[in-house]
N, C-alpha and C positions, 0 to 999 in steps of 0.2 A: 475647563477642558485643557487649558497651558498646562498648566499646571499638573495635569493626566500625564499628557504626551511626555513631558519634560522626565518624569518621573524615572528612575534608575528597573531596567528589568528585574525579575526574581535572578537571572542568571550572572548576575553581576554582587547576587548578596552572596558569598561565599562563607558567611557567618550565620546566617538562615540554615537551621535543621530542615530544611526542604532541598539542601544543598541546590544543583543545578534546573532544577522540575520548573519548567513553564507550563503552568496549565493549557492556555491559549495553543499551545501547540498540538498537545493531547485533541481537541477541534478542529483543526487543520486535519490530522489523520482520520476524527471521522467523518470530515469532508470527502478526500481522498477516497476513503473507503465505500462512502456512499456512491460514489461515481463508478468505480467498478462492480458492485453491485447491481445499480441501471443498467450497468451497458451490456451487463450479461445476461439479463431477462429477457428471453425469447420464448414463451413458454409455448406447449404443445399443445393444440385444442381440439376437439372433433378428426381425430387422427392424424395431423397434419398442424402444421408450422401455422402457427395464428398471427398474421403480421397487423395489429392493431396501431395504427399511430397517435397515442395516446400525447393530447398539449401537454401533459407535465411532464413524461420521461422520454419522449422523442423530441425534443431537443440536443436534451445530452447526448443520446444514442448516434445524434445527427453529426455532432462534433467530436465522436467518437472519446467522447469525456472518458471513459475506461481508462483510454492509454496517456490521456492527462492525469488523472488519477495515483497512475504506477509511476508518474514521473515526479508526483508529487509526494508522494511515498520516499521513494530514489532522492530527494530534495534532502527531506526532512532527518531523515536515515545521517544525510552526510553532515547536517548543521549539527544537531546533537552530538553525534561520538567526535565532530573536530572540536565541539565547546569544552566535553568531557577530558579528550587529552590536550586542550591548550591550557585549561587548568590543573591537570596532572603536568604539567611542566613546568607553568609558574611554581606549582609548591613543590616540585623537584628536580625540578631542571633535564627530567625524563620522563620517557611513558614506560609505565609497570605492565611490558610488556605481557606477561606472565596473568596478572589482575585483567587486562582489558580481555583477552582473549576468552577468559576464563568466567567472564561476564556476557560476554558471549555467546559464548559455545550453553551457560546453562538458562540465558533468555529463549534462543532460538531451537535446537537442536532437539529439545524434547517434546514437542508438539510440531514438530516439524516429520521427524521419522516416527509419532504416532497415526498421523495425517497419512503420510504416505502410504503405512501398512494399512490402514483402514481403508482409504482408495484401490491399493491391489485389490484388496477382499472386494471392495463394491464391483469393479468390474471381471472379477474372474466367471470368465461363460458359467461353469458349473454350479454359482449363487443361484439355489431354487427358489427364487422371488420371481417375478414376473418383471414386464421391460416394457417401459414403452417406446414407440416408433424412433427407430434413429437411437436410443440409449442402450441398448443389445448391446454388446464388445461383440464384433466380428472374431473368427481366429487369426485372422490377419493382424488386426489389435491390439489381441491380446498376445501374439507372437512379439509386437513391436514392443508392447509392457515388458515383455518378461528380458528382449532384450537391453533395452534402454533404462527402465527404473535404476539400476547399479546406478550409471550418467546419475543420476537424482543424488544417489547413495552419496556420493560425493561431490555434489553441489557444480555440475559443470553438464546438468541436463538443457540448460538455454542455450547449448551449442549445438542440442539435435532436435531436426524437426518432431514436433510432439503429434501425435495423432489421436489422441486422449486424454479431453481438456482434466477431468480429476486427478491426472499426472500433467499435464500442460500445466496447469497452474502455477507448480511448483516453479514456473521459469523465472521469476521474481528476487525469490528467496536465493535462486542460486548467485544472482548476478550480484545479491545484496551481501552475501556471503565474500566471495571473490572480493570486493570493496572491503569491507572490514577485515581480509588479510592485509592487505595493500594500505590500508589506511595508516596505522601506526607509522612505519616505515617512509610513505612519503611526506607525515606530517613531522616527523622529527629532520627532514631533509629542509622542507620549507621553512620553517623558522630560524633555519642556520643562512637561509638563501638572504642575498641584501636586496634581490626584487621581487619581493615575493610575490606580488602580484600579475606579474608575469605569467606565473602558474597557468592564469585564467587563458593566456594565449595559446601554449604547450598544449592543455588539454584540449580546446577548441579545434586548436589544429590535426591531434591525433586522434579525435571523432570525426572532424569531418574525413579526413585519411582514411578512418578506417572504415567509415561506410562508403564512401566510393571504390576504395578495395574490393571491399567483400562482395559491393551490389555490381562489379562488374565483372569481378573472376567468373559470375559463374555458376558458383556452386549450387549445386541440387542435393536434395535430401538422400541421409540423413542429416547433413548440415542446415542449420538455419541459417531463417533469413536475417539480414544484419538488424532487425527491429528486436532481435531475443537475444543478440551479443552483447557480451557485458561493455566491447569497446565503443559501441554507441554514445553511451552512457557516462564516459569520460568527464566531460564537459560538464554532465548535471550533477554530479556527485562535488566537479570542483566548486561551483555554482554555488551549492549549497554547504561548503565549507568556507568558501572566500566571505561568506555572510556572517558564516558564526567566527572568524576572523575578525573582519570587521567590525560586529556587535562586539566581543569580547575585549579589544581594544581600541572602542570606539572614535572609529576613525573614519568618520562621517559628517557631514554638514547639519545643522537643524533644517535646513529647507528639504532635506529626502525624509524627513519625519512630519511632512506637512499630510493629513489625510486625503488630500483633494490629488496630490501625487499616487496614491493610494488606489483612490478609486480609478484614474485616469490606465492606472495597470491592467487594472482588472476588467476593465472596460477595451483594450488595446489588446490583451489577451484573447478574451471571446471574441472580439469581432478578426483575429488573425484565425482561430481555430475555425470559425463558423465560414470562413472563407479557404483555408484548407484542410478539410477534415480528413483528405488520404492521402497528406503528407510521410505519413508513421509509416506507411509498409510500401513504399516505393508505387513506380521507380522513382529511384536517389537522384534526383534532380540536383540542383545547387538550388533552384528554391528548397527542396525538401532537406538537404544537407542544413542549409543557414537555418529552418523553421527550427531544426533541431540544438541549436544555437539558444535562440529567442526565448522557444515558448520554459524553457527551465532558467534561464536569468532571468523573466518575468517571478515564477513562482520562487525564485530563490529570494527575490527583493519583496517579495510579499510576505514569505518565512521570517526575512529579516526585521522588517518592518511591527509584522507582529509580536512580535517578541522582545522589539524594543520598546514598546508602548504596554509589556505586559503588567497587566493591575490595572489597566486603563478601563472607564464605567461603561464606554462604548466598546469595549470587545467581552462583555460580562456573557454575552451568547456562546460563545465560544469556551470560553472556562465553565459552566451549565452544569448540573448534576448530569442530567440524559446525554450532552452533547458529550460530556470528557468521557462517562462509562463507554458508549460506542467509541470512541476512540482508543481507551484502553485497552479493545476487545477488538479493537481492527485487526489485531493478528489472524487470531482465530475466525473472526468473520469471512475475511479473506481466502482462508483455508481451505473453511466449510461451505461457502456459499456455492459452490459447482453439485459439491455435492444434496444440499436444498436445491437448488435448480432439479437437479435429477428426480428429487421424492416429489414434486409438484407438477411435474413431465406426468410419472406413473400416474398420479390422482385423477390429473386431468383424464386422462387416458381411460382409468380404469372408471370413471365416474360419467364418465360421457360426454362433458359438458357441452355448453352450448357456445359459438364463440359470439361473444356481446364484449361490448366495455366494462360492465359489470365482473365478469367470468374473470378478465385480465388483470383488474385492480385487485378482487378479491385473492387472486393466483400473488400479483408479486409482494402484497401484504404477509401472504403467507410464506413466503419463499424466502422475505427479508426476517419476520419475524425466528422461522425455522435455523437460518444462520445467526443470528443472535442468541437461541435458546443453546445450538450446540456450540457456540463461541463460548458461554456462559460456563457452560458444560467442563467443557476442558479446560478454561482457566481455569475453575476449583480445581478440579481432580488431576490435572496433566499439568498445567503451568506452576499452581501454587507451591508445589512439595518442593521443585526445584529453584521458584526466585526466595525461598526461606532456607534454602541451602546455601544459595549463593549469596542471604544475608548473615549467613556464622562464619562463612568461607573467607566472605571479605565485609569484615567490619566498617564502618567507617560512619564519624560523626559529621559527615555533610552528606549521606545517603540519601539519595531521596525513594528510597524502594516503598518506604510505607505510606508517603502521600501519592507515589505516581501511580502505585498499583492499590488504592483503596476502590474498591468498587463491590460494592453486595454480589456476588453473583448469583448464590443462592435466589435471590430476591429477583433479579435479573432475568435467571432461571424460567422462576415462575411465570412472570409477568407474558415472556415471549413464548414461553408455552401454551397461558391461558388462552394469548391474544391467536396464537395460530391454530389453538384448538375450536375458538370461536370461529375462524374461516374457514375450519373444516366442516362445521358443523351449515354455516350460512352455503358452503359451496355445496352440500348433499341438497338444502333447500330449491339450491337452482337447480340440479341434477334432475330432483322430482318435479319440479314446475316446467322443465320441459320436456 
């Protein structure tokens, strides 16, 4: 196991045709992922809100794992593209402004404004499908869609209160967006800085700033709350840059690569969340101000950790054929999982069911599988056409586009199809048996 730990990451082989790609972290996002997934199953049973507290996902739901999730998301987002231009800098002494952008804009942007316009169509009132209890768009609603989606249009909708989670969603992508202008620009400032560590104070300081700002001007909707501004988030984005800093010029002791440091995080972690779980959406305490400090230096030093020990036999779960596909397909799961929530709302609805434990498990089985089939979905057809664009656009012999995005989807496809067709098939059995 020394021997494991000690080991050089993939991201330090910069002679490796896998160029920068740490599997291990591909697992992390579908960690991530799977947490805001839990946290949004609510599903709707015998006309009405079925509040099951089921031992395996009311925990999460308890510590409101969702919005550790997004912040783990927000982490990982900012160790990757700071790894990516601090080695566009060793081998040129600048970032190819022009290339990162352009990497970019053809990863996100096209399943991003496919998603959106599919969501308009889902909730435009005049869709002649049927609706169950509570999933209806009001015209009040759909007045708010029509005027706030543009905000989306241009990546700066987490600034207005959402009232329509299949466009609420989008609040994420905006903030991550916003980050990836800003990112180039302050990381060619830091490397020129002689503290650069400092950094970590500056942003700290201009989150907590700005969530006491915000949380006490005042403001009322359409402004959000400072839990959807991107200047929250300050901190976790530095968080998670100051790590891929660190890893990339390992500048760290062996005793923070001991796994017992490891566990003790993740152990310090949960028992801070499970003790405050409504930290995230006020009011902006200074305990809630600092949590927001902690709980992303916690997951940035678990980011970092993993990935310094990648290739290690003890993190082989996390590199997993099943684990990295869900992770590779977190985009799209993410995207589409509101809208699975909604098709398994109808079902229930239209099906009658009965609400048991049974009914519940069977529902988020299918709700999870239903976002994996159309995650599947739209990588082939939406994502693929454009990262094989963005492979002739920008050539490069340390690319890692063909190992990071190997995943069957086709095969994927199926699997989460057959498996959600089977829960539809066993939930008409319970329909008829009651």
């Amino acid at each position: 196991m020394r021997q494991s730990i000690q080991e050089a990451p993939v991201l330090h082989r910069v002679d490796n045709k896998l160029g920068f790609w740490i599997p291990e972290l591909d697992g992390l996002r579908a960690f991530a992922c799977a947490l805001v997934v839990i946290a949004h199953f609510n599903p709707w049973i015998a006309s009405d809100q079925f509040v099951y507290q089921s031992v395996i996902l009311q925990p999460i739901k308890d510590i409101q794992g969702g919005n550790t999730g997004v912040m783990l998301f927000f982490c990982l987002s900012s160790f990757l593209l700071t790894s990516v231009c601090l080695a566009d800098i060793d081998r040129h002494g600048h970032i190819n402004l022009a290339a990162f952008f352009l990497r970019r804009i053809l990863r996100i942007w096209p399943l991003y404004f496919f998603m959106l316009v599919v969501s308009m169509l889902l909730i435009w009132p005049g869709l002649p499908i049927p609706q169950a209890p509570g999933a209806s768009t009001t015209p009040e609603q759909w007045a708010w869609a029509k005027e706030f989606a543009p905000f989306y249009g241009v990546f700066v909708g987490n600034w207005v209160d959402h009232k329509i989670s299949e466009i609420g969603i989008f609040w994420t992508i905006c903030v991550e967006e916003q980050f990836y202008f800003a990112l180039p620009f302050v990381l060619m400032w830091v490397v020129r800085f002689r503290w650069q560590y400092l950094i970590i104070l500056l942003a700290v300081a201009a989150t907590a700033s700005s969530i006491i700002f915000f949380s006490r001007l005042g403001l009322s909707p359409p402004i959000s709350s400072p839990y959807y501004q991107t200047t929250t988030y300050i901190s976790t984005f530095a968080f998670g840059g100051v790590a891929a800093l660190m890893l990339h010029r390992r500048q760290t002791t062996n005793e923070l690569a001991n796994p017992l440091l490891l566990f003790a995080c993740i152990v310090v972690l949960i028992i801070v969340l499970s003790k405050n779980p409504d930290f995230w959406s006020g009011p902006y305490s200074l305990r809630a101000v600092t949590l927001y400090q902690i709980v992303p230096a916690m997951l940035a030093f678990i980011i970092w950790w993993v990935a310094r020990h990648s290739g290690a036999s003890f993190l082989l779960f996390l590199r997993s054929k099943l684990v990295r596909s869900i992770g590779i397909l977190s985009y799209g799961i993410y995207l589409t999982h509101v809208i699975s929530h909604r098709f398994v709302n109808l079902e229930g609805y239209l099906l009658g069911l009965p609400p048991s434990a049974l009914t519940y498990y069977l529902l988020f089985i299918q709700y999870a599988a239903i976002a994996v089939f159309l995650a599947a979905l739209t990588h082939g057809v939406v994502e693929r056409p454009f990262l094989s664009i963005r492979k002739q656009l920008l050539p490069s012999k340390g690319s890692a586009i063909d190992a990071r995005w190997n995943v069957n989807w086709r095969q994927v496809a199926i699997i989460a199809g057959g498996l959600s067709t089977l829960c539809l098939f066993a939930l008409s059995l319970v329909s008829v048996a009651a």
